[in-house]
N, C-alpha and C positions, 0 to 999 in steps of 0.2 A: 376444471379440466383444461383450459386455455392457459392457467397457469402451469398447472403439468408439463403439457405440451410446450410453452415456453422453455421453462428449464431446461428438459430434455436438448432442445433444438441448441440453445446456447451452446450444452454441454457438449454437445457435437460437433459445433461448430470451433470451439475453442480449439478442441484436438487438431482439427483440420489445419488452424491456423498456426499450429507451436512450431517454432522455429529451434535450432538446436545453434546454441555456443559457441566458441573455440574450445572450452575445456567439457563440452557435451552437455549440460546444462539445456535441457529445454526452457523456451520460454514463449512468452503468449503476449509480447510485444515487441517494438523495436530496442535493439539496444543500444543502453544508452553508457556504460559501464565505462568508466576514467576519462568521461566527455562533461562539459560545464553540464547543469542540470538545467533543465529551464526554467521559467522564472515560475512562480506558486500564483497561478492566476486561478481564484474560486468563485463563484456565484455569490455563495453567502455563508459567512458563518455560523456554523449553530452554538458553538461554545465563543466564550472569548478567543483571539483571535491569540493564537501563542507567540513567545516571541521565539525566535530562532536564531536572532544573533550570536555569531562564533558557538553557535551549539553545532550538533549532528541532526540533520531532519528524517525522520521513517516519513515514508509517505504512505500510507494503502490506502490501495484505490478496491470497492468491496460493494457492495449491496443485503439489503436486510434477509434477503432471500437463498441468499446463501450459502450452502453451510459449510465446506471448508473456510470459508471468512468469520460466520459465528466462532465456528471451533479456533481459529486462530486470536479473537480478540480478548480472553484473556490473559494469552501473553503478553501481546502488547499494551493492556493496563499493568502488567508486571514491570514491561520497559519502562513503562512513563513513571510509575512509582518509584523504580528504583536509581535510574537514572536523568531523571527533571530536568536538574540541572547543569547538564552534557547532552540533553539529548530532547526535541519536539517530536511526540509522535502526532500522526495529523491521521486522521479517517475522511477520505476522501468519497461519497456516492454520487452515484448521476441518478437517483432517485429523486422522488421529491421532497419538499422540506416536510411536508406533513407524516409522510412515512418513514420518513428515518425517524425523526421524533418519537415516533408512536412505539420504536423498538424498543424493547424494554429488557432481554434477555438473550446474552448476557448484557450486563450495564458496560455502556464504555466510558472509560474517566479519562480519556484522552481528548484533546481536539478534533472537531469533528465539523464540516462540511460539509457543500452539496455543491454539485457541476452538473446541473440539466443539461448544460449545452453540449457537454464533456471537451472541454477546451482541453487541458491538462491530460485526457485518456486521446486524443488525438494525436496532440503531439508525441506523447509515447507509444502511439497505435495499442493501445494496448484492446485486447482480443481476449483476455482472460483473470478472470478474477479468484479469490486475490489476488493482485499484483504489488509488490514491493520496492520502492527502490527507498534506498539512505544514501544522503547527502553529508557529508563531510562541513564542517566549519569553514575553509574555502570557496564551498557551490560546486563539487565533484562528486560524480556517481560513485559510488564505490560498492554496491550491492546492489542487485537487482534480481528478482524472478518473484514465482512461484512459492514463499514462504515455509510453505509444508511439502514439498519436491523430494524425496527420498534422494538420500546422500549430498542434496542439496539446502535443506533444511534450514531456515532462519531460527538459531538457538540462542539464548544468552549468552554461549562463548563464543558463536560467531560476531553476533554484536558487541561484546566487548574487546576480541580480537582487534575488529576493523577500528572500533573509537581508539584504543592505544599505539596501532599503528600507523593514523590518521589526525591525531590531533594537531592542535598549533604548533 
């Protein structure tokens, strides 16, 4: 019941807090969008630790509990599969390490972390999960929200839009 009523309250709370774009675009943190991005500071890694030089970084920030985050993670094992080598996806939780561990479904094949203290959802105020941002090979925001946003939508032609007109 207290988990109920958690979610519930979050999910409400998230509404209260979305802020809306210059191109209308709600969103559920500050943004950060064609500003340097900040630096990837994590608690601990639970995968090996990826590398991201001159790649494009996705960052989601997300909880096991979830479920638009469930529903969105196997496309970004699709991302990380198909583009690896252009591209770090990172799963970011403020959970703890025992619980994210114990998620089992669906499996993520990406990188993945834990922020108990949520250093990284701070600096992005972020207020609402999932939350997305891609960094560019530079250290430039170039995407950011709500992943599953109606008309806003993170698709594989939007990410590979932004990596070709992004790259070195």
């Amino acid at each position: 019941m207290k988990k109920l009523l958690f979610v519930v309250l979050t999910l409400c709370s998230t509404t209260l807090f979305a802020q809306e774009s210059n191109n209308g675009k709600k969103l559920w943190a500050k943004s950060v969008l064609n500003e340097k991005a900040p630096d990837l500071v994590v608690e601990k890694w639970l995968s090996k630790q990826p590398d991201t030089k001159g790649k494009f970084v996705l960052i989601d920030f997300w909880a096991t509990w979830c479920g638009p985050c469930r529903k969105y993670i196997p496309m970004l094992n699709d991302f990380q599969q198909k583009y690896g080598d252009k591209l770090a996806v990172i799963g970011i939780s403020d959970e703890t390490e025992d619980r994210v561990k114990a998620f089992k479904d669906p499996k993520i094949t990406y990188a993945e972390a834990i922020d108990t203290k949520r250093t990284l959802y701070s600096q992005l105020e972020v207020k609402g999960i999932p939350h997305v941002i891609i960094i560019d090979p530079k250290g430039i925001v170039r995407w950011e929200g709500f992943p599953l946003l109606g008309n806003f939508e993170l698709t594989e032609k939007v990410l590979t839009d932004l990596m070709e007109k992004y790259k070195n």
